[in-house]
Structures are given as structure tokens and as C-alpha cells.
C-alpha positions, 0 to 999 in steps of 0.5 A: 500500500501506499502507506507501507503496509501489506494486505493478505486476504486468504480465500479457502474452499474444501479439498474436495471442490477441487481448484479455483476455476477462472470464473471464480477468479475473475470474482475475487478480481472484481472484489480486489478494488474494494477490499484494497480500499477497506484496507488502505482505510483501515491501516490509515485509522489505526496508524491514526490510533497508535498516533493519538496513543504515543503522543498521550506520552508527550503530557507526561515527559516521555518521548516515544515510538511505536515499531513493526516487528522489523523495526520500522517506525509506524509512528513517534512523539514530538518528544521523541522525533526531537531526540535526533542526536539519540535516534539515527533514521536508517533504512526502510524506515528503520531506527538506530542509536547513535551510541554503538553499545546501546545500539548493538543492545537496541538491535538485538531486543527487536530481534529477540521481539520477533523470536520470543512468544512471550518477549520480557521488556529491555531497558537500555542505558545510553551514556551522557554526552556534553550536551545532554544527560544520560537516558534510559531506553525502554522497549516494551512488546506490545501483545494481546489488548496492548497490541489493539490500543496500538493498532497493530504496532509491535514494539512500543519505545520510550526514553526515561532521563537520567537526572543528577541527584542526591536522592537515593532511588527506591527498589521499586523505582530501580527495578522498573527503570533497569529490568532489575529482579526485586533481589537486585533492586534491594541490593542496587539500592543499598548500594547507591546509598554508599555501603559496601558490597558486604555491608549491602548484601547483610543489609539485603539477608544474602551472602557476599557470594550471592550479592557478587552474582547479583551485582554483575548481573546489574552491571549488565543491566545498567551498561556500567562496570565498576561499582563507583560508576553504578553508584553514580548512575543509580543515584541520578535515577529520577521519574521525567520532571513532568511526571513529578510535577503532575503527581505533585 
């Protein structure tokens, strides 16, 4: 279609009835303008719909995207078409991150979107630069009743900014932005308020061998690697100003 999207009507009849024979085609053939219509209206309506439901976001702070299976974008917030030092256009209407670690991440969930059944949500960290603050990605799969709110669409794309300060973040908070088990996020959260690793993992009722697996699994979720550089992440982790304000 014009659009981008592709039909596929299927028509079935028994075994026994044999082939198609050319008076049926030429039915289906008459058919073929009208159902192109239908379908060409009805794929304007729900890019319509899935339109409507990111820019929603754009209230709260949050700029977003929705994407086909193949990673194309069907549709993107102000918010987020404005992030073009974050988000790099590709081929066939496809989507890159400018940052190559975060990218080969970003890549690699929309591939596992399409193998999985039941595909989990990925956050994805992207380092600050000079002129803008760290960002946290977050890839949602959008399946049964999300997947009609957004028409269609299979993969739902928001940014989370990282804000300094002196707050220490909740488990809850932590678990949500970074994928973190409720485990990793208590002892994420102990960490960040500048205890050491055995101090954490007491605090937590682990032990220090626990508390080490843990911690190299939150390096991997979080893109850091050195615990200062955990804390100092951690730490920064607020809700979108907008939010807040809203909430207040």
C-alpha cells in the first residue's frame, strides 16, 4: 500500500471442490478494488490510533515510538522525533542509536521481539554526552489488548532521563527503570546509598557470594562496570520532571 503496509486476504474452499476455476477468479478480481480500499482505510485509522496513543506520552515527559516487528517506525512523539542526536533514521524506515553499545543492545531486543512468544521488556542505558544527560531506553512488546490500543504496532519505545541527584532511588523505582529482579533492586539500592558490597548484601539477608552474582548481573543491566560508576548512575535515577510535577 501506499502507506507501507501489506494486505493478505486468504480465500479457502474444501479439498474436495477441487481448484479455483477462472470464473471464480475473475470474482475475487472484481472484489480486489474494494477490499484494497477497506484496507488502505483501515491501516490509515489505526496508524491514526497508535498516533493519538504515543503522543498521550508527550503530557507526561516521555518521548516515544511505536515499531513493526522489523523495526520500522509506524509512528513517534514530538518528544521523541526531537531526540535526533539519540535516534539515527536508517533504512526502510528503520531506527538506530547513535551510541554503538546501546545500539548493538537496541538491535538485538527487536530481534529477540520477533523470536520470543512471550518477549520480557529491555531497558537500555545510553551514556551522557556534553550536551545532554544520560537516558534510559525502554522497549516494551506490545501483545494481546496492548497490541489493539496500538493498532497493530509491535514494539512500543520510550526514553526515561537520567537526572543528577542526591536522592537515593527506591527498589521499586530501580527495578522498573533497569529490568532489575526485586533481589537486585534491594541490593542496587543499598548500594547507591554508599555501603559496601558486604555491608549491602547483610543489609539485603544474602551472602557476599550471592550479592557478587547479583551485582554483575546489574552491571549488565545498567551498561556500567565498576561499582563507583553504578553508584553514580543509580543515584541520578529520577521519574521525567513532568511526571513529578503532575503527581505533585
Amino acid at each position: 500500500m501506499p502507506s507501507g503496509e501489506l494486505a493478505i486476504f486468504v480465500f479457502q474452499r474444501a479439498l474436495g471442490e477441487g481448484r479455483y476455476d477462472r470464473g471464480s477468479f475473475d470474482v475475487l478480481d472484481a472484489l480486489r478494488p474494494t477490499m484494497a480500499r477497506a484496507s488502505l482505510i483501515a491501516a490509515r485509522l489505526g496508524v491514526e490510533r497508535a498516533r493519538g496513543t504515543v503522543a498521550a506520552m508527550t503530557a507526561i515527559g516521555l518521548p516515544a515510538a511505536v515499531l513493526s516487528l522489523s523495526g520500522r517506525v509506524l509512528t513517534a512523539n514530538p518528544l521523541f522525533e526531537a531526540m535526533s542526536s539519540v535516534f539515527l533514521p536508517v533504512a526502510f524506515g528503520g531506527l538506530a542509536i547513535a551510541e554503538p553499545n546501546a545500539n548493538q543492545l537496541f538491535q538485538e531486543a527487536i530481534v529477540a521481539a520477533r523470536g520470543e512468544a512471550e518477549p520480557s521488556v529491555r531497558s537500555i542505558p545510553v551514556p551522557a554526552t556534553a550536551d545532554r544527560q544520560p537516558l534510559i531506553l525502554h522497549l516494551l512488546p506490545l501483545r494481546r489488548a496492548a497490541h489493539e490500543i496500538f493498532s497493530g504496532a509491535d514494539i512500543l519505545v520510550a526514553a526515561t532521563a537520567v537526572n543528577a541527584s542526591s536522592m537515593v532511588p527506591s527498589p521499586t523505582l530501580l527495578a522498573g527503570l533497569f529490568d532489575l529482579t526485586p533481589a537486585e533492586a534491594r541490593l542496587a539500592s543499598a548500594l547507591s546509598q554508599g555501603r559496601t558490597l558486604t555491608e549491602a548484601t547483610a543489609s539485603s539477608n544474602i551472602t557476599v557470594k550471592t550479592g557478587r552474582s547479583y551485582l554483575e548481573r546489574i552491571f549488565a543491566k545498567t551498561g556500567t562496570r565498576q561499582q563507583s560508576q553504578l553508584v553514580a548512575l543509580l543515584k541520578s535515577a529520577e521519574l521525567p520532571q513532568m511526571a513529578k510535577r503532575g503527581s505533585q
